[in-house]
N, C-alpha and C positions, 0 to 999 in steps of 0.2 A: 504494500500500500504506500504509493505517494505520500509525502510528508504533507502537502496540501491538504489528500483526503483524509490522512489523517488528522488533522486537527480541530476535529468536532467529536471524537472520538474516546473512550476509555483507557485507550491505548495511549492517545497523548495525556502526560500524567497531571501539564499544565491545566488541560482543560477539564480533566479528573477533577483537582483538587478545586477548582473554578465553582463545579456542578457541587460540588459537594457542599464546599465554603458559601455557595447558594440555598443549600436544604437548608442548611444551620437557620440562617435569617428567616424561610418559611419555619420550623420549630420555632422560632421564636415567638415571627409575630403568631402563630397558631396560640401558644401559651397565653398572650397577652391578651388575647380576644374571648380566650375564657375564664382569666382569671389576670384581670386587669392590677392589682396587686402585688402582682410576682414581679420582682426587681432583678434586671436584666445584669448579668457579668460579663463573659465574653462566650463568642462560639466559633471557635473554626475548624477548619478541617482538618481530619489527622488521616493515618497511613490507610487505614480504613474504613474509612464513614466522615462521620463530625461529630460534635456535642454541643451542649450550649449549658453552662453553670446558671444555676438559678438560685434566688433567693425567695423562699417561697413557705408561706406561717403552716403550711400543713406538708407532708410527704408525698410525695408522686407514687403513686399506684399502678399496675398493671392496666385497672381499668383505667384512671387516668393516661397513660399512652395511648390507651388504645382511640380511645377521646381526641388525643390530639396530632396522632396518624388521621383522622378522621377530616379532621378541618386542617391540615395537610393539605389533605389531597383537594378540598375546596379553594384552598388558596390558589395551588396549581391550575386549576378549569377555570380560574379567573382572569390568567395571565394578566397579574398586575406587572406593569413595566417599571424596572428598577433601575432608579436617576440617582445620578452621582450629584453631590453639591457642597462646597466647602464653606468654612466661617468664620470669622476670629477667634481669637484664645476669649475675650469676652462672649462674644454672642454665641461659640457655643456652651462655655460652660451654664450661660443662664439658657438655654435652651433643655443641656438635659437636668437642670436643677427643677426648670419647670414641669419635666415629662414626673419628677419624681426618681430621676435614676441614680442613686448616691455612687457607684461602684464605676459607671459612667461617668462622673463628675470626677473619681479620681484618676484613671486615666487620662484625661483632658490631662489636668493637674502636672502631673505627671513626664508630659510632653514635653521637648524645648518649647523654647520662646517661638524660636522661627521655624516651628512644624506647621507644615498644611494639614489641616484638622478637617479630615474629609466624612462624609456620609451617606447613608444609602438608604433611597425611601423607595416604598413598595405598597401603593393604595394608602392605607392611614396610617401605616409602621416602618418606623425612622429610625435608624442604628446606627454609631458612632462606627464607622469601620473604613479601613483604608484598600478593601478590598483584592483583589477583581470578583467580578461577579456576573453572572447570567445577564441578558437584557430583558429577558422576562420569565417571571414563576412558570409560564407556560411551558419553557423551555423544558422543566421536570416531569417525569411522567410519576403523576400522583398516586398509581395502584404499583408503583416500583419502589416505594417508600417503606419501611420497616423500623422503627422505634429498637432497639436493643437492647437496652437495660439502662438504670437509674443507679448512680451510686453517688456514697458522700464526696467532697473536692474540696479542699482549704481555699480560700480566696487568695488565690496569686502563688500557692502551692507553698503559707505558711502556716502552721501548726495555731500560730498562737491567733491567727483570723479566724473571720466568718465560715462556719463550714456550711457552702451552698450544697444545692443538688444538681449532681452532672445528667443530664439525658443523654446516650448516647441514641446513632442513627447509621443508616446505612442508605443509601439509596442508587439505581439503575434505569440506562436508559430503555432498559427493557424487561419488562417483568420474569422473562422466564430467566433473566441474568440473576436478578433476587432469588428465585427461589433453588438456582443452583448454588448462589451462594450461602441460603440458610440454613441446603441439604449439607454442604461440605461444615458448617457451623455445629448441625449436629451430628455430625460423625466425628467432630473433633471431640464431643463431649463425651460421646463412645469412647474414643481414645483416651481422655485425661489421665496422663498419670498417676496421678492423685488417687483415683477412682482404681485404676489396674494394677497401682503399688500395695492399696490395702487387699484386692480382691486377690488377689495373686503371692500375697506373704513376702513382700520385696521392703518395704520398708514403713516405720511408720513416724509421725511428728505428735509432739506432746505440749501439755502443757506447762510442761515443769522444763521446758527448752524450745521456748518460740525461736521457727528458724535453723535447729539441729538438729538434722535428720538421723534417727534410726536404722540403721538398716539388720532385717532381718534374717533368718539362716537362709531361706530363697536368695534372696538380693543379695547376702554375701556371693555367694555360689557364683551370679552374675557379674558383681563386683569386681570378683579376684580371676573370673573368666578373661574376662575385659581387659584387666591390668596385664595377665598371663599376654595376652598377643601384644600390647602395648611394649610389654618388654620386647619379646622377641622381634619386633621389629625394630626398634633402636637398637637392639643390641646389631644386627644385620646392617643398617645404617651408619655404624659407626660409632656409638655413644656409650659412655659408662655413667654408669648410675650415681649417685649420692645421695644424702638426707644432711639436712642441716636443723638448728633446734628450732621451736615454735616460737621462747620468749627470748630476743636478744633486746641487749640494753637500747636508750633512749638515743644515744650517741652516735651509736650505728645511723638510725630511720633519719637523724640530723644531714648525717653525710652522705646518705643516698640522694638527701634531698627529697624522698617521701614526707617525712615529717610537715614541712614548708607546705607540701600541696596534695596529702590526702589525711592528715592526722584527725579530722573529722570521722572517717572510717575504721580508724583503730582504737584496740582496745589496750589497754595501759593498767601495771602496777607496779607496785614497789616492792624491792626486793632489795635488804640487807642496806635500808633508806637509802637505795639508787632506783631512778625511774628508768624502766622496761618498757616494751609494747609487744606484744603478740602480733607476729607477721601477718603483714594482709599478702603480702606476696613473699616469695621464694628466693625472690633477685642480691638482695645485699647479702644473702648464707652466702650465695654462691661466688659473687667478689671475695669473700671471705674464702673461701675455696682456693679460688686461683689464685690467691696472693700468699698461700701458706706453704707455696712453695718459691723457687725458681723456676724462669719458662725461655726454652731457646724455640727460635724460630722453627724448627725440628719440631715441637710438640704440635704446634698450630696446623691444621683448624684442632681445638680440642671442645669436642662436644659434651657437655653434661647434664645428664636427665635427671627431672628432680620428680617427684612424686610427693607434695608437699601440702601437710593440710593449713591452710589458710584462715584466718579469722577476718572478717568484715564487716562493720558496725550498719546493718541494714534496717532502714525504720521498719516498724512493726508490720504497717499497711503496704509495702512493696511486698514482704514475704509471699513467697509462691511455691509450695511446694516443694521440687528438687530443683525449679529456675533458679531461682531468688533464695539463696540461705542466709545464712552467718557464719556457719563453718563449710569450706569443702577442699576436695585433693585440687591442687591446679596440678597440671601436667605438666610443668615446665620444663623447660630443656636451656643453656645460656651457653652460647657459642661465642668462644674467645678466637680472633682470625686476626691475618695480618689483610690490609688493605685491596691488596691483589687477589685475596681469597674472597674477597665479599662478594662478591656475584656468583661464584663456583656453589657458595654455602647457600645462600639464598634458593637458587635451583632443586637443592638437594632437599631441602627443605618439601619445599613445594610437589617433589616427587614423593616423597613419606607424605605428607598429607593425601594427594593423587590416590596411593595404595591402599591405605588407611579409611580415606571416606569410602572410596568402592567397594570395601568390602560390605560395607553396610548400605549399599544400595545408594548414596547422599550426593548429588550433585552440588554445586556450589557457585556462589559470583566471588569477584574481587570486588574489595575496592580498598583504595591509597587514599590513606588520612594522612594530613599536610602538618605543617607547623601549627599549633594552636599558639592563641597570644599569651599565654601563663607557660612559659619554655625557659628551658637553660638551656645557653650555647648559642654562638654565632649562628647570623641565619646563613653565611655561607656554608657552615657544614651542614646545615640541614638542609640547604638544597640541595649537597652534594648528594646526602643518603637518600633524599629524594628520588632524584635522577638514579642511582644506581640500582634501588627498588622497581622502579619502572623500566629500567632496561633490562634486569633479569626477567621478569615475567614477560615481558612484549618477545624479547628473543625465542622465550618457550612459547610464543602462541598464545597465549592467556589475554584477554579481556577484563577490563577491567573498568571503572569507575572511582572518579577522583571524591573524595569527601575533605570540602576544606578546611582546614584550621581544627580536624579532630584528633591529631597526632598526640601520642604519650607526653609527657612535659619534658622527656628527656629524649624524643628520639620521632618519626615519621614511622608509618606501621602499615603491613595488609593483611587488612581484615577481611575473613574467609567465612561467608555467609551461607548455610547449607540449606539445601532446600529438600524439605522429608517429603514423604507420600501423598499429603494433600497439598504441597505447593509452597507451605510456610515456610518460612525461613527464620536462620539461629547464626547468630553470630556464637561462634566454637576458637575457631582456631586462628590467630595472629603470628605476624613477623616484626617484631619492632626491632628498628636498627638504630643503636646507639653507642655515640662518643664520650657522650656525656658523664656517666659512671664512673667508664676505665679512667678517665680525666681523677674526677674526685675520690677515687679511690689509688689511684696513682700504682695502676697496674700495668706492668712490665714485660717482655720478652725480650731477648736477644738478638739480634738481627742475622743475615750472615755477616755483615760489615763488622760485627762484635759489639756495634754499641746498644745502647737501650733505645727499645719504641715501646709504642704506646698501641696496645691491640685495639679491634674494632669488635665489638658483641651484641650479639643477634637475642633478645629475650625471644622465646617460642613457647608457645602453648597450642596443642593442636587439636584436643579433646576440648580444650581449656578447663573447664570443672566437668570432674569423672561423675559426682552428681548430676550436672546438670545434665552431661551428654546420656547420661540412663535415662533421665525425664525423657530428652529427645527422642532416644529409640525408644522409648517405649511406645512412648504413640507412634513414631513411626510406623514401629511394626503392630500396633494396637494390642499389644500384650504379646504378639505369638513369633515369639523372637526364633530367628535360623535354631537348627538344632545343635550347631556347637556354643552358640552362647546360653540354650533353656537351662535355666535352673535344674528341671527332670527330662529328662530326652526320651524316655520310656518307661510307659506302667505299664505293667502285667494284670491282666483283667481275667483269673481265673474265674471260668460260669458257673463250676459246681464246686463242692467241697472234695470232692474226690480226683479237682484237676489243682490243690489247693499246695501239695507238696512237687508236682511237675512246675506250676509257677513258679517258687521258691528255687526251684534248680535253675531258671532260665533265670532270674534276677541275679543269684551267683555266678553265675556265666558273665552275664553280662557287666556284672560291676567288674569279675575278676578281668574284664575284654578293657576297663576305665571307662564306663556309659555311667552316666548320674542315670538311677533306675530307681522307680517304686512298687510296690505289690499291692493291689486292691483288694483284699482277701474278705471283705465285711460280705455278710449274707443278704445280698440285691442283686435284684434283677441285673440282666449284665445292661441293659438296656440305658438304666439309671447309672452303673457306671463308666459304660462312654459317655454318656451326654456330661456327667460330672467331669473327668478330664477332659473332656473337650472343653470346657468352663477356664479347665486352669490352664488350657492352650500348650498342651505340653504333646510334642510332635510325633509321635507316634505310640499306637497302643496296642499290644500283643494280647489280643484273646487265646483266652487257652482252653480248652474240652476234653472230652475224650477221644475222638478223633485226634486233637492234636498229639495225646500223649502216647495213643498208639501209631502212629505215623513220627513223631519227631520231629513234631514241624510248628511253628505259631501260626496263626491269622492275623495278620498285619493290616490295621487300620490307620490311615491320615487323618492329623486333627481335620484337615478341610471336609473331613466328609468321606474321600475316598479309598474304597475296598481293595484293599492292594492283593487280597488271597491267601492263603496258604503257601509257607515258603520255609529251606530248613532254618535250623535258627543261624546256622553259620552264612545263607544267602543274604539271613538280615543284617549279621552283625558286619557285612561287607560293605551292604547298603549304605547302613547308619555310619561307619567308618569312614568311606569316601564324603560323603554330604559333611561330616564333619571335618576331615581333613582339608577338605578347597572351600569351607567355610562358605557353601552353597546357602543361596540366598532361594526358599522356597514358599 
């Protein structure tokens, strides 16, 4: 499609968020026309939909949305045309003092001197907004509109304000575009980790530890699955392992430079009356690594993987789950290189990543965050790493997308956005390249020339939180993960009690073969227990009878449903072997 045609389109993202940033002002004035009272805050559009913050003497209801989805859609069929019109810093502040809009009035306020203080009317409803926006309500199709949900919002996203109510929204230029995206809405809620970590014994959260997850003997199983291949392929890659401690002193996080610009996030005590912090990240152990030795140009690249549990002070109301914690492992790996090597390391990188997502099915975007304005260091070297960031991935082929001025404060990074089974995406895995450290930490190698340089190091994380990437795949895979990561890879579904001790020898079989395996032995129908492991999504299940134990053989069924037959048990255990060895995605 032409950029032309495209540009009235969903596809163009400008006019996406236009259309969107349009609904919000219909939710508006719709609110206002039924409940003239309700004091307006802001509403724009975000990645998915819009919202619009309100202030408002009673709570928003279900049936209240529904209400005003309703007169929505009447705005819409009105196609009121919406005119841009500006005003002074006087004549507007008494304009919205007279609408009654206090929230409005601070904004104004707010503004320079010499702001154009722009707005946007639409029939009798007038909103302080610098837009773009639709030319007409008409422009919406009013039965493509969908209300989402109501939740509490701080005013200006602080604690100690007004807490409004947010309505969220969604809307399309085509109805059957809505309801394909309501249908993927609820298959995400199928998915919820949250929902398939407790139904499935993987982990669970408390209230005696908002934010620090549980994990249980299933999710361990998964957990140390996970890690198992994680090693083995850094190890393959090149990398040796380390662990550095949780609490180092306050002095350290001083001279990282962390302190200055995230100590909001850490947690802090005293120890033998010296102030400590509990690491939010992995990165200063690991200068501490490298500097506890000597390093000649010979050792370089020296790769090291950290598997490090981290602490981060996360407010209550972000907590999610395994997204959003306060404790979790980051993956980290901190590659020490001389100059000439940074492009070689970077590639190598991005091919472990390559290996690593496909095995789980994950496809991915780039993109290059730049200098942000709170940085250490010349900005000629961060252009330089810049540039050298961008020439290693363009040489490999790789696409990417620029994000400006969201680079670490010590360094420019690519951020590797995965995209699961419904389309969504997760930022997982980064490359930040920094001089800044080695600098402050006044870390060394040898050259060949004999004298001292100064290394270049790559922070990596590729999972980034082992937590959070189990949230991921789990919905990913909606519980029913390949069968070398299942927590049980095999239950044994004896029908009778007389096929009760032949199960029992196929489950030793099979664990003596290394198969996580369970035995179903309670007195049910066998009928009740497939449909029960099928429930816990655990990948195949071996019915056993009398036929089978006078033949020597199981009945092999797929969680999906299908009847795989009669086979001996060594055709299975061949089966299960290979699909676990190439970590067959089924």
């Amino acid at each position: 499609m032409s950029e032309e045609n495209n540009q009235y389109t969903f596809e163009n993202e400008t006019y996406r968020k236009t259309y969107w940033h349009t609904c919000s002002h219909v939710l508006a004035q719709a609110v206002k026309r039924l409940w003239p009272e309700v004091k307006l805050a802001i509403g724009p559009s975000i990645d998915n939909g819009f919202y619009y913050d309100l202030d408002a003497p009673f709570a928003f209801t279900p049936e209240h949305l529904e209400q005003i989805e309703a007169e929505m859609r009447k705005i819409c069929k009105e196609k009121l045309k919406l005119e841009r019109f500006e005003l002074p810093r006087d004549e507007a502040l008494k304009f919205m003092e007279e609408k009654g809009e206090p929230f409005k009035v601070e904004l104004i306020n707010d503004l320079p001197a010499d702001a154009h203080i722009s707005f946007y009317k639409q029939g009798e409803f007038t909103d302080l907004c610098a837009g773009p926006h639709l030319d007409s309500t008409g422009r919406i199709k009013g039965n493509a509109i969908k209300l989402t949900a109501c939740n509490a919002a701080y005013w200006r996203g602080d604690s100690n304000r007004e807490t409004l109510q947010r309505i969220y929204g969604v809307a399309f230029p085509k109805k059957e575009e809505l309801d394909e995206y309501l249908a993927r809405i609820e298959e995400a809620k199928r998915r919820d980790h949250r929902k398939l970590g407790k139904e499935l014994g993987l982990f669970m959260m408390t209230e005696e530890g908002p934010g620090f997850p549980f994990f249980l003997p299933k999710g361990m199983v998964l957990k140390n699955t996970l890690l198992e291949y994680w090693r083995e392929c850094h190890k393959r890659y090149g990398y040796v392992e380390i662990s550095t401690p949780i609490i180092l002193n306050q002095e350290l996080w001083h001279r990282s430079g962390h302190w200055d610009h995230y100590k909001d996030n850490m947690y802090t005590t005293v120890i033998d009356g010296e102030d400590y912090a509990v690491k939010p990240m992995n990165c200063p152990g690991g200068m501490l690594v490298y500097k506890s030795e000597p390093h000649s140009y010979r050792d370089l690249p020296l790769r090291m993987a950290e598997l490090g549990l981290v602490h981060r002070h996360e407010m209550s109301g972000a907590l999610h789950g395994l997204f959003r914690v306060r404790c979790f492992t980051q993956d980290d790996a901190h590659i020490f290189m001389t100059r000439e090597q940074m492009k070689d390391e970077i590639k190598n990188v991005v091919k472990l990543f390559d290996e690593i997502y496909s095995t789980f099915g994950l496809t991915y975007q780039i993109e290059l965050s730049t200098m942000p304005e709170d940085h250490m260091g010349e900005e000629e070297i961060w252009h330089f790493a810049e540039d050298t960031l961008q020439a290693a991935i363009t040489e490999m082929g790789k696409d990417f997308v620029i994000n400006a001025g969201d680079g670490a404060f010590y360094g420019p990074k690519l951020d590797f956005h995965l995209a699961d089974s419904l389309g969504r995406t997760w930022q997982c895995g980064t490359i930040q390249l920094d001089f800044q450290m080695p600098e402050r930490f006044e870390l060394e190698y040898i050259g060949e020339d004999g004298q001292k340089h100064r290394p270049v190091m790559i922070h990596r994380a590729l999972l980034g939180s082992i937590e959070r990437f189990i949230g991921v795949i789990t919905e990913h895979f909606a519980g029913a993960f390949p069968a070398w990561l299942s927590p049980v890879q095999v239950k044994v579904l004896p029908i009778t009690d007389r096929a009760g001790e032949y199960a029992n020898q196929i489950v030793q079989k099979l664990d003596a073969a290394g198969f996580r395996v369970e035995v179903d032995q309670r007195n049910e129908k066998i009928g009740k227990k497939i449909r029960e492991a099928q429930l816990e999504k655990i990948p195949y299940m071996l019915v056993v009878g009398d036929r089978d134990m006078e033949n020597s053989t199981v009945s092999v069924r797929h969680r999906s449903g299908e009847d795989k037959g009669a086979m001996s048990f060594e055709d299975f255990a061949q089966l299960l072997k290979n699909e676990v060895e190439t970590k067959a995605i089924l």
